[in-house]
PyMOL Python script that loads the backbone (N, CA, C, O; Angstrom):
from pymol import cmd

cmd.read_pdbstr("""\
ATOM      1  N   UNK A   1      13.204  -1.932  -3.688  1.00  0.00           N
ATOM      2  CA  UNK A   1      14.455  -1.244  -3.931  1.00  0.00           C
ATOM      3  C   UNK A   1      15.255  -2.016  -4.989  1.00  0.00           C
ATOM      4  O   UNK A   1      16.035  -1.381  -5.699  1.00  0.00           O
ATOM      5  N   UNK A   2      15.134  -3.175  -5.124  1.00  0.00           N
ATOM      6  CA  UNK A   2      16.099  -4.274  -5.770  1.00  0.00           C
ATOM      7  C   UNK A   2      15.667  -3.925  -7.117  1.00  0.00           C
ATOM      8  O   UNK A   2      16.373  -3.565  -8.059  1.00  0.00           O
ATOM      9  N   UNK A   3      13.634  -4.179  -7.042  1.00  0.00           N
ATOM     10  CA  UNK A   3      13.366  -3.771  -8.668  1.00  0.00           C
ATOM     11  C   UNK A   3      13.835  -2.213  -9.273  1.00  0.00           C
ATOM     12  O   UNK A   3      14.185  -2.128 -10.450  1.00  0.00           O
ATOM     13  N   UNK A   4      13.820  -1.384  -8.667  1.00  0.00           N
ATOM     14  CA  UNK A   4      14.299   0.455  -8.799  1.00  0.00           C
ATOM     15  C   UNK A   4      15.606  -0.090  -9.258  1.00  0.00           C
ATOM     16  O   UNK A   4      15.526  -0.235 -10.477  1.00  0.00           O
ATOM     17  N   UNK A   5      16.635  -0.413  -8.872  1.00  0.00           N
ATOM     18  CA  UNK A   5      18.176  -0.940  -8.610  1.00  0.00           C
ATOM     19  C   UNK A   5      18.179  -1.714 -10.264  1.00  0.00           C
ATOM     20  O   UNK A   5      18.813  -1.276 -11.224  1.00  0.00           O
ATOM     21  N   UNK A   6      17.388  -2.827 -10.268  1.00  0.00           N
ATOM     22  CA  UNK A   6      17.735  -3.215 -12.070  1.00  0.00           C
ATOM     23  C   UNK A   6      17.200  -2.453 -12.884  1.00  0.00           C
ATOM     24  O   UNK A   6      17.811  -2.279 -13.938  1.00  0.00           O
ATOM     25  N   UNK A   7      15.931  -1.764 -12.692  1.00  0.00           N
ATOM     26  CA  UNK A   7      15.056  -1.179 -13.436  1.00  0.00           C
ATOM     27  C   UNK A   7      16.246   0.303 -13.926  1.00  0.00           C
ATOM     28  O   UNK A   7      16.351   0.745 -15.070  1.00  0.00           O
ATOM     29  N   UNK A   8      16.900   0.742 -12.865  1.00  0.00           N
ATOM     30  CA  UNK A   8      17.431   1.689 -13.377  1.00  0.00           C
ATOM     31  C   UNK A   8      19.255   1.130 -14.152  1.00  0.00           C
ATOM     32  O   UNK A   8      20.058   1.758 -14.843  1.00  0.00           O
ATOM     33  N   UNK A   9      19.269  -0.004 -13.706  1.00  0.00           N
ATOM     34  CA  UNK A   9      20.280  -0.491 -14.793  1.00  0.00           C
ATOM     35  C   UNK A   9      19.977  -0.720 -16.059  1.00  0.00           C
ATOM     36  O   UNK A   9      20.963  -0.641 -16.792  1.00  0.00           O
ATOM     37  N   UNK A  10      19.034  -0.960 -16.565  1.00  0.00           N
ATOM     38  CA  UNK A  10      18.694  -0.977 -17.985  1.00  0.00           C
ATOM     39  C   UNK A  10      17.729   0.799 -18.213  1.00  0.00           C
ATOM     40  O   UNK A  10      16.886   1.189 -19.021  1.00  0.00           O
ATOM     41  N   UNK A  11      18.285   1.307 -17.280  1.00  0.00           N
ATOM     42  CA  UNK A  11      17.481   3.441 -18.032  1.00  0.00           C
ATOM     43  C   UNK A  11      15.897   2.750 -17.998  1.00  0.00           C
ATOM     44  O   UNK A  11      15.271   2.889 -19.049  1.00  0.00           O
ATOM     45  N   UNK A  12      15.326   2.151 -17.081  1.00  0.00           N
ATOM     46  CA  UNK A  12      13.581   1.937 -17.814  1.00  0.00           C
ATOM     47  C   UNK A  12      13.305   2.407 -16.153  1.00  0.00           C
ATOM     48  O   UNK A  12      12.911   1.490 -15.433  1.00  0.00           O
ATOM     49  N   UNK A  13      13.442   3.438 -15.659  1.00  0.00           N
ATOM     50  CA  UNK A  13      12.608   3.922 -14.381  1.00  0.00           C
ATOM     51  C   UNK A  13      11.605   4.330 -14.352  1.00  0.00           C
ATOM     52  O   UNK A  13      11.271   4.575 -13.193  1.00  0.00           O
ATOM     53  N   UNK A  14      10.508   4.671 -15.421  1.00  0.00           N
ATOM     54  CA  UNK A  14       9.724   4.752 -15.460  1.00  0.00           C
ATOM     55  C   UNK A  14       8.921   3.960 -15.533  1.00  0.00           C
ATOM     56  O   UNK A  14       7.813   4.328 -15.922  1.00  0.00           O
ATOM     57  N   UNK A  15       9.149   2.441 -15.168  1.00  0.00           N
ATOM     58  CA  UNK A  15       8.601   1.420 -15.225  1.00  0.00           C
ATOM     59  C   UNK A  15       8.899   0.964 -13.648  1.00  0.00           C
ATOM     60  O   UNK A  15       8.823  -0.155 -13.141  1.00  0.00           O
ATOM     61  N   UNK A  16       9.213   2.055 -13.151  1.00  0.00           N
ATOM     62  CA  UNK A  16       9.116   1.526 -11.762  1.00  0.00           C
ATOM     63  C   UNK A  16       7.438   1.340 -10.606  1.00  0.00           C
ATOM     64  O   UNK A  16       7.172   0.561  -9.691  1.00  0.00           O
ATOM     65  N   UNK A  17       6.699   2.405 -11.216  1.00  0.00           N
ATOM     66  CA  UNK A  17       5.696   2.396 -10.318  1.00  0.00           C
ATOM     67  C   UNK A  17       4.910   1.666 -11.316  1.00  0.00           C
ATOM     68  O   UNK A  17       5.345   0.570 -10.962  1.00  0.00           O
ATOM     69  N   UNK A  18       4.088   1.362 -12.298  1.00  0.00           N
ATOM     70  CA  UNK A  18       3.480  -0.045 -13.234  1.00  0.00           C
ATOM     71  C   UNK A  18       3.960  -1.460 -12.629  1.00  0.00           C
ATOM     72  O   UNK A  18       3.205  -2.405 -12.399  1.00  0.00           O
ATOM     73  N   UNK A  19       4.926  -1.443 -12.480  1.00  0.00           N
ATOM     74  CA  UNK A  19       5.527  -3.221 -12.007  1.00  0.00           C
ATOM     75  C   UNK A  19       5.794  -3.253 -10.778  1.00  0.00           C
ATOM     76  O   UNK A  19       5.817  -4.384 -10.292  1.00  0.00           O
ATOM     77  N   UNK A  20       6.097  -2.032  -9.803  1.00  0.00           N
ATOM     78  CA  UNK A  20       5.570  -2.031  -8.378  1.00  0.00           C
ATOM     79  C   UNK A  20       4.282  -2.532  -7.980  1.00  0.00           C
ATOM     80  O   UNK A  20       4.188  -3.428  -7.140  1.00  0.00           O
ATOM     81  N   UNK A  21       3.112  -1.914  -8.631  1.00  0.00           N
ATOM     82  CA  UNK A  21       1.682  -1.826  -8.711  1.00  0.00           C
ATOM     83  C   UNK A  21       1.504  -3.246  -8.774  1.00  0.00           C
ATOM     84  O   UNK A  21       1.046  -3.996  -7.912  1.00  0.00           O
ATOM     85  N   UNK A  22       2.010  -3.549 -10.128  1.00  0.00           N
ATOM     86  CA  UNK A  22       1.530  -5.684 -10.439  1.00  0.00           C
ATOM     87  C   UNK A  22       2.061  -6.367  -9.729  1.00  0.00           C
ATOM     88  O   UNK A  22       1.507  -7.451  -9.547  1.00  0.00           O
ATOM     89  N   UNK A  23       3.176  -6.141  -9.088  1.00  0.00           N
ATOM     90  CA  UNK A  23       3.970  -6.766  -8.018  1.00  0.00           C
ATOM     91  C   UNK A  23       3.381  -7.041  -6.436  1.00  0.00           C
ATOM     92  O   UNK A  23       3.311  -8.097  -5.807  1.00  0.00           O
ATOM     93  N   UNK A  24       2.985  -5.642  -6.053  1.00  0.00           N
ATOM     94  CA  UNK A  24       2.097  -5.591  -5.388  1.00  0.00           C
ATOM     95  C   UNK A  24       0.511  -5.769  -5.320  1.00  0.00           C
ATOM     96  O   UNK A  24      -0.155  -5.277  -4.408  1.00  0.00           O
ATOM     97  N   UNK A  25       0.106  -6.323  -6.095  1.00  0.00           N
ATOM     98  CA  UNK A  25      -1.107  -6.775  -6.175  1.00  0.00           C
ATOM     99  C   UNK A  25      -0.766  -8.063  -6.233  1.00  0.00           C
ATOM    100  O   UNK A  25      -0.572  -8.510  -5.103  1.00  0.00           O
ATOM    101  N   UNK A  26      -0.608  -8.875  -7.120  1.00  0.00           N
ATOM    102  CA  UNK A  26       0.370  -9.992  -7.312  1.00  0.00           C
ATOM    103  C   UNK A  26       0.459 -11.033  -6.091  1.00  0.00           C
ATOM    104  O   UNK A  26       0.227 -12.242  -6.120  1.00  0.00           O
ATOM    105  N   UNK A  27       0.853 -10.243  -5.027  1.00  0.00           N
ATOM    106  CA  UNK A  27       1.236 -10.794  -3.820  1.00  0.00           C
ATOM    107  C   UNK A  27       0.456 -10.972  -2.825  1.00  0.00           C
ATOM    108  O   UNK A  27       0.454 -11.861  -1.973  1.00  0.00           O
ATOM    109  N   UNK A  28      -0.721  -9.394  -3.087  1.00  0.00           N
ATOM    110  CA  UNK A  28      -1.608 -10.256  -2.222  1.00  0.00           C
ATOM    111  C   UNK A  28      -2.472 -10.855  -2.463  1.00  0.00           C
ATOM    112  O   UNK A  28      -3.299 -11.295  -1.664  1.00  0.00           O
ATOM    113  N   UNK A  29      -2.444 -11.005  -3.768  1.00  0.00           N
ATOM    114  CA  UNK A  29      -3.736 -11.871  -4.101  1.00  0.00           C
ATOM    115  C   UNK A  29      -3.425 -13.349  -3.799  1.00  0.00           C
ATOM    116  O   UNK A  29      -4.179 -14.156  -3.256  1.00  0.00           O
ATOM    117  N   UNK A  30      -1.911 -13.595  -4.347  1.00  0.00           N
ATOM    118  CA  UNK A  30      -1.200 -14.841  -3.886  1.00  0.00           C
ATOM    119  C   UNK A  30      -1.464 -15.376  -2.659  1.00  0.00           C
ATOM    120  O   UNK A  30      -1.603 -16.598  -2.591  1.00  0.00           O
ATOM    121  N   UNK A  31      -1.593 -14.479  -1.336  1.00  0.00           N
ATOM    122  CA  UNK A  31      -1.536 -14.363  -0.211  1.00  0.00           C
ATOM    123  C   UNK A  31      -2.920 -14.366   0.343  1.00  0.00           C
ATOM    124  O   UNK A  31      -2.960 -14.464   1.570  1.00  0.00           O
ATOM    125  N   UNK A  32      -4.367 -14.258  -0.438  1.00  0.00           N
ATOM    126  CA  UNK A  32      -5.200 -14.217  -0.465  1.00  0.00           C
ATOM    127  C   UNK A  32      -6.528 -13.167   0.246  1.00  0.00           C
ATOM    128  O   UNK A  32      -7.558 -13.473   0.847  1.00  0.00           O
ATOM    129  N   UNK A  33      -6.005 -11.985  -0.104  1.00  0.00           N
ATOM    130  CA  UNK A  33      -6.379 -10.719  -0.180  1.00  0.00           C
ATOM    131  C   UNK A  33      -7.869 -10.944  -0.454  1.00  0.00           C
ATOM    132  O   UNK A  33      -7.980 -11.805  -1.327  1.00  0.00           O
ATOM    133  N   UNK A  34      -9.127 -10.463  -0.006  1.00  0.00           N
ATOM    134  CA  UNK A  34      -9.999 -10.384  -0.762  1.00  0.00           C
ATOM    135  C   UNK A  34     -10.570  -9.398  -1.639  1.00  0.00           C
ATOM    136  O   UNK A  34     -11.172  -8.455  -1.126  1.00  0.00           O
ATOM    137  N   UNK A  35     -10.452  -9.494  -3.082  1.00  0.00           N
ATOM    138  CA  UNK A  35     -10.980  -8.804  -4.137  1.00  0.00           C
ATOM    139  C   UNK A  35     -12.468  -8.058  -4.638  1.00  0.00           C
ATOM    140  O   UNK A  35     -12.802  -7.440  -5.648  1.00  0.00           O
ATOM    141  N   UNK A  36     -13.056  -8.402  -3.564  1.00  0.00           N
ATOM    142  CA  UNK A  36     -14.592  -7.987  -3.475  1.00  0.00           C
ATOM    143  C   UNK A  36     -14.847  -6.722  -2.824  1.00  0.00           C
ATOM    144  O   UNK A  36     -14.614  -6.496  -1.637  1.00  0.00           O
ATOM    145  N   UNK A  37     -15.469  -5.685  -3.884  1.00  0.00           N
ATOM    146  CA  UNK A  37     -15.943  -4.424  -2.967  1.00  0.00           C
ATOM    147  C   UNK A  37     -17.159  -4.405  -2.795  1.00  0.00           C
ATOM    148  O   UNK A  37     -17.877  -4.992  -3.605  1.00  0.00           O
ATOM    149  N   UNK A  38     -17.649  -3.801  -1.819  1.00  0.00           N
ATOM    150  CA  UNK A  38     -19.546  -4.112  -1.519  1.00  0.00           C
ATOM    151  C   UNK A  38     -19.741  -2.999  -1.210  1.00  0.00           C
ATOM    152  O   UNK A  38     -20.091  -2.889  -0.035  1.00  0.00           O
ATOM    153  N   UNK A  39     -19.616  -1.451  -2.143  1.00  0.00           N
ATOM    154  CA  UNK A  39     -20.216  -0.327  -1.099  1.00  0.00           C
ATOM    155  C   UNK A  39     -21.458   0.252  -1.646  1.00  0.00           C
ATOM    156  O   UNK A  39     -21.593  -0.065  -2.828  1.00  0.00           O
ATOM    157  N   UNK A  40     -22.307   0.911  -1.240  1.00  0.00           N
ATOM    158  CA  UNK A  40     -23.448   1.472  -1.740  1.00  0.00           C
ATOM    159  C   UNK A  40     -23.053   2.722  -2.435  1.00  0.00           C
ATOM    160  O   UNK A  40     -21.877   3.087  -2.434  1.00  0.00           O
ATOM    161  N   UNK A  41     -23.876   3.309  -2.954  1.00  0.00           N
ATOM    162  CA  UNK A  41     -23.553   4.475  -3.633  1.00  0.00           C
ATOM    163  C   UNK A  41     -24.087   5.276  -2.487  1.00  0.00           C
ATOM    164  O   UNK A  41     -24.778   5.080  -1.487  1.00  0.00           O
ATOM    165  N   UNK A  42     -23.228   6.639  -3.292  1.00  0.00           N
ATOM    166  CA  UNK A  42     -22.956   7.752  -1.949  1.00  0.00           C
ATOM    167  C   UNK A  42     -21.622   7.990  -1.454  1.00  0.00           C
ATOM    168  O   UNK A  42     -20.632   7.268  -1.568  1.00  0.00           O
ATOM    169  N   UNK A  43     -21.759   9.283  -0.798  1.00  0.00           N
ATOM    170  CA  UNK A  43     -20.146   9.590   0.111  1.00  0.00           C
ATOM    171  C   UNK A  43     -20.071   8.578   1.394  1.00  0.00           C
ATOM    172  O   UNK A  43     -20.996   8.042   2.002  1.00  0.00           O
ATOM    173  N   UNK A  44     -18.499   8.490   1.625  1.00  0.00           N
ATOM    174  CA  UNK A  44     -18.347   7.676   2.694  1.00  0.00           C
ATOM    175  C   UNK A  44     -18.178   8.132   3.713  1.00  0.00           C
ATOM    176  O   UNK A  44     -18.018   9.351   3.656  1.00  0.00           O
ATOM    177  N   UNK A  45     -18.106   7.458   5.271  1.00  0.00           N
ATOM    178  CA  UNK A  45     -18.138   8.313   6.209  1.00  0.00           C
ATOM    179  C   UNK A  45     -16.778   8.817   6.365  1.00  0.00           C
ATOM    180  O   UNK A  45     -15.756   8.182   6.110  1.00  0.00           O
ATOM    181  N   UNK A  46     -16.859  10.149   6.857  1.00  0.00           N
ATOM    182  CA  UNK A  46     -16.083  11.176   6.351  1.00  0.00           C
ATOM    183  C   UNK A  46     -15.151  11.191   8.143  1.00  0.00           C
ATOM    184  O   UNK A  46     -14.061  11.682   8.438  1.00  0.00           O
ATOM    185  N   UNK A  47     -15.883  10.645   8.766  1.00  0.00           N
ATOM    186  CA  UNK A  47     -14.893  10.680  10.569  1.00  0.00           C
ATOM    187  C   UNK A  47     -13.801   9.781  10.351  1.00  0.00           C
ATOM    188  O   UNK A  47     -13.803   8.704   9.755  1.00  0.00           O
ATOM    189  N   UNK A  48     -12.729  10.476  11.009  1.00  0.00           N
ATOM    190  CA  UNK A  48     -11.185   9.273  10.915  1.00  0.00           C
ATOM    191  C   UNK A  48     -11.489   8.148  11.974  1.00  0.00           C
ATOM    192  O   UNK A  48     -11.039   7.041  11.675  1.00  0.00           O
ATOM    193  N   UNK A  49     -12.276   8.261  13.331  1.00  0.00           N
ATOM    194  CA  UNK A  49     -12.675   8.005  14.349  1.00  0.00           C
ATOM    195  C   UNK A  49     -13.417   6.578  13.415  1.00  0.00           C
ATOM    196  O   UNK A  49     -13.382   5.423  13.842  1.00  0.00           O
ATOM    197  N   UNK A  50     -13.943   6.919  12.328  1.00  0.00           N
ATOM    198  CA  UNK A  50     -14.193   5.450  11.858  1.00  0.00           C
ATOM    199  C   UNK A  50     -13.323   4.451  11.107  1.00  0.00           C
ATOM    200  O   UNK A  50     -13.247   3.240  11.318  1.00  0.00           O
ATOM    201  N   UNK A  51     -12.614   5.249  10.098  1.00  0.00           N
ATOM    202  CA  UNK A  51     -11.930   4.534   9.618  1.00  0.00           C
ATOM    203  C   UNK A  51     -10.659   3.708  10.370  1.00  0.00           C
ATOM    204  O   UNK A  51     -10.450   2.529  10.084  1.00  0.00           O
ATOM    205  N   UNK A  52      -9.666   4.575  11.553  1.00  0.00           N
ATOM    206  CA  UNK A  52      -8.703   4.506  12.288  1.00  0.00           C
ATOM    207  C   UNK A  52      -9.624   3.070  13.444  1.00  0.00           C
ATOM    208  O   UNK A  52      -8.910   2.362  14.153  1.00  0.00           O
ATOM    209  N   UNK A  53     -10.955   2.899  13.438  1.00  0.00           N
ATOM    210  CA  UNK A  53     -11.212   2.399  14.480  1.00  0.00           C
ATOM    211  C   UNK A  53     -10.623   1.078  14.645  1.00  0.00           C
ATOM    212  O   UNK A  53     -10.044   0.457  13.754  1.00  0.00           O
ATOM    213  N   UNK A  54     -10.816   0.671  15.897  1.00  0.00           N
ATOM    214  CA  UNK A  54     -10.656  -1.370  16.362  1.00  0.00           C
ATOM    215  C   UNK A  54     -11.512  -1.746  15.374  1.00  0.00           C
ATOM    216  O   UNK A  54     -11.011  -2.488  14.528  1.00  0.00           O
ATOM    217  N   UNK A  55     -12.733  -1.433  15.222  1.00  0.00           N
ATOM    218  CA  UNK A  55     -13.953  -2.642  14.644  1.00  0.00           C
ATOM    219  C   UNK A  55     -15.043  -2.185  13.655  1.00  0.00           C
ATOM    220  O   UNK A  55     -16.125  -2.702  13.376  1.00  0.00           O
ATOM    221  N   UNK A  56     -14.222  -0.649  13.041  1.00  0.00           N
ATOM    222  CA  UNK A  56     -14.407  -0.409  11.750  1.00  0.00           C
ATOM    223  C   UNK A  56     -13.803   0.023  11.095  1.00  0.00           C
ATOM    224  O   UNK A  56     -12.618   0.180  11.393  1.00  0.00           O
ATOM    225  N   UNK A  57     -14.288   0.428   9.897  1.00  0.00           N
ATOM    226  CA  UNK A  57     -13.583   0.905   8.799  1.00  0.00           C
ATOM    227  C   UNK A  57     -12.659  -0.295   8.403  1.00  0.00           C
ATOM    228  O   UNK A  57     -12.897  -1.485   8.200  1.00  0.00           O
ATOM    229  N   UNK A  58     -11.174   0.686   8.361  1.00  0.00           N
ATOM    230  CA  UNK A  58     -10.022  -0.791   7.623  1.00  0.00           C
ATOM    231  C   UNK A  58      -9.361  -1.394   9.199  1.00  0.00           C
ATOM    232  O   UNK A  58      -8.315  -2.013   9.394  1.00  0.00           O
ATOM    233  N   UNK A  59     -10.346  -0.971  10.120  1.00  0.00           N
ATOM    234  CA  UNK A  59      -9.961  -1.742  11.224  1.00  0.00           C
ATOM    235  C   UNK A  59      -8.363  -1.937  12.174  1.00  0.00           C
ATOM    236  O   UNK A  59      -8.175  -2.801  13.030  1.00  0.00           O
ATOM    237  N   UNK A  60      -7.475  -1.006  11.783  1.00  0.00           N
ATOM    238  CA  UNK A  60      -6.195  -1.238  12.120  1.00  0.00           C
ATOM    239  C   UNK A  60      -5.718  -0.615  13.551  1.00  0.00           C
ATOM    240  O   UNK A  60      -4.654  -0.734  14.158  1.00  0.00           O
ATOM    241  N   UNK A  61      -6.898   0.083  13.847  1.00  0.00           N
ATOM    242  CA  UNK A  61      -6.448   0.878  15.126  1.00  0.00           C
ATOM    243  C   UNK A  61      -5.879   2.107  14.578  1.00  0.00           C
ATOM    244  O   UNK A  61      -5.599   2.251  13.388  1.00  0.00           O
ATOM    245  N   UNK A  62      -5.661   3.294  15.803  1.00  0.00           N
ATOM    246  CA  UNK A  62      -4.735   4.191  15.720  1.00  0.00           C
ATOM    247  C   UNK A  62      -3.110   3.777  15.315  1.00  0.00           C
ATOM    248  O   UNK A  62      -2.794   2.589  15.377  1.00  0.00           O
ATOM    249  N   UNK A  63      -2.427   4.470  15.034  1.00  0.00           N
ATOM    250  CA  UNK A  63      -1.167   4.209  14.316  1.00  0.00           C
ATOM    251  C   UNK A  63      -0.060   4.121  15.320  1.00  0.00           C
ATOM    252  O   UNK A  63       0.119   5.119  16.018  1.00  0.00           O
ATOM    253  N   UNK A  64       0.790   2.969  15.519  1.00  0.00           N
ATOM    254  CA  UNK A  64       1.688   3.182  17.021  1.00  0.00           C
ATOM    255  C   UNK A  64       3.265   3.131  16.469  1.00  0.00           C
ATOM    256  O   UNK A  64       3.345   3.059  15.243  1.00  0.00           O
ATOM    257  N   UNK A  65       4.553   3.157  17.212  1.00  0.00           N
ATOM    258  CA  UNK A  65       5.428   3.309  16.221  1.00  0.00           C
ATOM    259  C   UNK A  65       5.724   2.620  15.360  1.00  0.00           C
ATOM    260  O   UNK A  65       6.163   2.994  14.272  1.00  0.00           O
ATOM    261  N   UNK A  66       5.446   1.000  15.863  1.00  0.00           N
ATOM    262  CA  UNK A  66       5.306   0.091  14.742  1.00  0.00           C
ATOM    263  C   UNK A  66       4.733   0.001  13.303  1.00  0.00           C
ATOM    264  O   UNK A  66       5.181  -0.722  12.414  1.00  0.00           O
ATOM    265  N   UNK A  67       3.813   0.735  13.220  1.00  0.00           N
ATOM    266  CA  UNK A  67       3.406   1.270  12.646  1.00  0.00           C
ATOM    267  C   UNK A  67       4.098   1.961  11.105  1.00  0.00           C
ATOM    268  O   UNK A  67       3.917   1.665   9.924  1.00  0.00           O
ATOM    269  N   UNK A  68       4.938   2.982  11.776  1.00  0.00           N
ATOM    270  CA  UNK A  68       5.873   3.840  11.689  1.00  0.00           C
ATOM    271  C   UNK A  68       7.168   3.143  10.594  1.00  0.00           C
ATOM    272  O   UNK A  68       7.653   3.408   9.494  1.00  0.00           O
ATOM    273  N   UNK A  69       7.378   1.889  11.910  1.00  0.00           N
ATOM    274  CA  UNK A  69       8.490   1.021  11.225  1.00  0.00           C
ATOM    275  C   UNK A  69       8.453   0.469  10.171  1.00  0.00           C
ATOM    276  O   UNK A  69       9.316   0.673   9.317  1.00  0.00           O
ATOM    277  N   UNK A  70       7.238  -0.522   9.959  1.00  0.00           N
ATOM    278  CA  UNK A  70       6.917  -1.211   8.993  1.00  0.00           C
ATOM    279  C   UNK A  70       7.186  -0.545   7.400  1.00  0.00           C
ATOM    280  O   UNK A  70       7.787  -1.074   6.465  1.00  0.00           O
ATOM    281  N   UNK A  71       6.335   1.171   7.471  1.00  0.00           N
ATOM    282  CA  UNK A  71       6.409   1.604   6.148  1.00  0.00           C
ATOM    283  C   UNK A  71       7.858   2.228   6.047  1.00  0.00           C
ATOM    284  O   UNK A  71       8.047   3.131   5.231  1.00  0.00           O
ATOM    285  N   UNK A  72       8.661   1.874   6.674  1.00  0.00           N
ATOM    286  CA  UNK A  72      10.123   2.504   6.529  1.00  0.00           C
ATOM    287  C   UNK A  72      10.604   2.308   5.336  1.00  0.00           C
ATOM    288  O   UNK A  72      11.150   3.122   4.591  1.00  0.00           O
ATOM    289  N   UNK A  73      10.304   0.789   5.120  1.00  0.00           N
ATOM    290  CA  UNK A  73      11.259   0.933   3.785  1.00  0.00           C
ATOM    291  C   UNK A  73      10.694   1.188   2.601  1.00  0.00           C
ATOM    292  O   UNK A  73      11.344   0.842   1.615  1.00  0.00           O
ATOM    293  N   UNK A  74       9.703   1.679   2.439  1.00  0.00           N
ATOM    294  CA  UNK A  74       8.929   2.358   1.467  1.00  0.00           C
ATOM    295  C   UNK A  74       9.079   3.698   1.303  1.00  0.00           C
ATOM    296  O   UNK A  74       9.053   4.263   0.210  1.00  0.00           O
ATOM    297  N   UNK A  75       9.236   4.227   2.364  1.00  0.00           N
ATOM    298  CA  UNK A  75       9.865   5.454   2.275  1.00  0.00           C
ATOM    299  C   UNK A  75      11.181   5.738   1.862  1.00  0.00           C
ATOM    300  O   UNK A  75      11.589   6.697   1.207  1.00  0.00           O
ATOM    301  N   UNK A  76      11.895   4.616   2.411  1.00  0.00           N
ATOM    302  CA  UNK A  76      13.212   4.587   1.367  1.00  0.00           C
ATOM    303  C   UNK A  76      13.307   4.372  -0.001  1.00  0.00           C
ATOM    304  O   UNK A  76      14.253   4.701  -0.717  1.00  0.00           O
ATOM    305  N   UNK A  77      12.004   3.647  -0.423  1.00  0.00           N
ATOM    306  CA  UNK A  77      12.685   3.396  -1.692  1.00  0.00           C
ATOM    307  C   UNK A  77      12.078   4.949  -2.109  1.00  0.00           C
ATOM    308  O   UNK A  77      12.837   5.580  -2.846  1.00  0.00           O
ATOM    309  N   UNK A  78      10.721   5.685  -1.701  1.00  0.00           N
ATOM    310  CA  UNK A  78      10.433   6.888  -2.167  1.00  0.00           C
ATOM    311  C   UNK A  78      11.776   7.646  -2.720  1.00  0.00           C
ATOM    312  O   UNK A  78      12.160   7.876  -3.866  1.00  0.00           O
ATOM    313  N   UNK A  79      12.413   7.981  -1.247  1.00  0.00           N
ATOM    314  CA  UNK A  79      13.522   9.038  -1.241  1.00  0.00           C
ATOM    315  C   UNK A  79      14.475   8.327  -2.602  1.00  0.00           C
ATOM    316  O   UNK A  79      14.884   9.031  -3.525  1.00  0.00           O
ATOM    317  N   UNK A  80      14.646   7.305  -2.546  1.00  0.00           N
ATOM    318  CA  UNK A  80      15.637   6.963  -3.612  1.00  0.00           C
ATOM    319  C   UNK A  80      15.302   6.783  -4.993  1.00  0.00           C
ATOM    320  O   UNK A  80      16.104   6.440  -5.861  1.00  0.00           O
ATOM    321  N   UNK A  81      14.003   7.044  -5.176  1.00  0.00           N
ATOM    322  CA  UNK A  81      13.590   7.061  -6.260  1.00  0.00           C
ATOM    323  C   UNK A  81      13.322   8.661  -6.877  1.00  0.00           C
ATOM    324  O   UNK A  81      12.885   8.818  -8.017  1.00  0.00           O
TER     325      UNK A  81
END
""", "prot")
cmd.dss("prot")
cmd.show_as("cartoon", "prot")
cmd.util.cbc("prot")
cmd.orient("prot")
């Protein structure tokens, strides 16, 4: 929100989602994200039942309100953008 907030003090909002993007990458790489993809060629499995799972896919479980909370303020900056 802070970067939207200067970004639109100098009229350059269209430079909001480019330096979101590097910002956010940025951080987790800082944070030590791993950068390695390993998939075979082909479609992926197409069940949510995998991806949503405990001990596959991106592993996060079903979605609980916490969940919910966390992307809140992303959604704010959506709406305000």
């Amino acid at each position: 929100i802070i970067l939207y907030a200067v970004l639109e003090n100098f009229q350059k909002r269209w430079l909001a989602v480019p330096l979101s993007c590097l910002l956010g990458g940025g951080v987790a790489f800082a944070m030590g994200a791993p950068f390695a993809f390993e998939t075979g060629p082909g479609l992926p499995n197409m069940s949510p039942m995998y991806w949503w799972g405990e001990d596959t896919g991106w592993m996060l479980g079903l979605p609980t309100v916490e969940s919910f909370i966390v992307v809140l303020p992303f959604a704010v900056l959506a709406v305000a953008m």
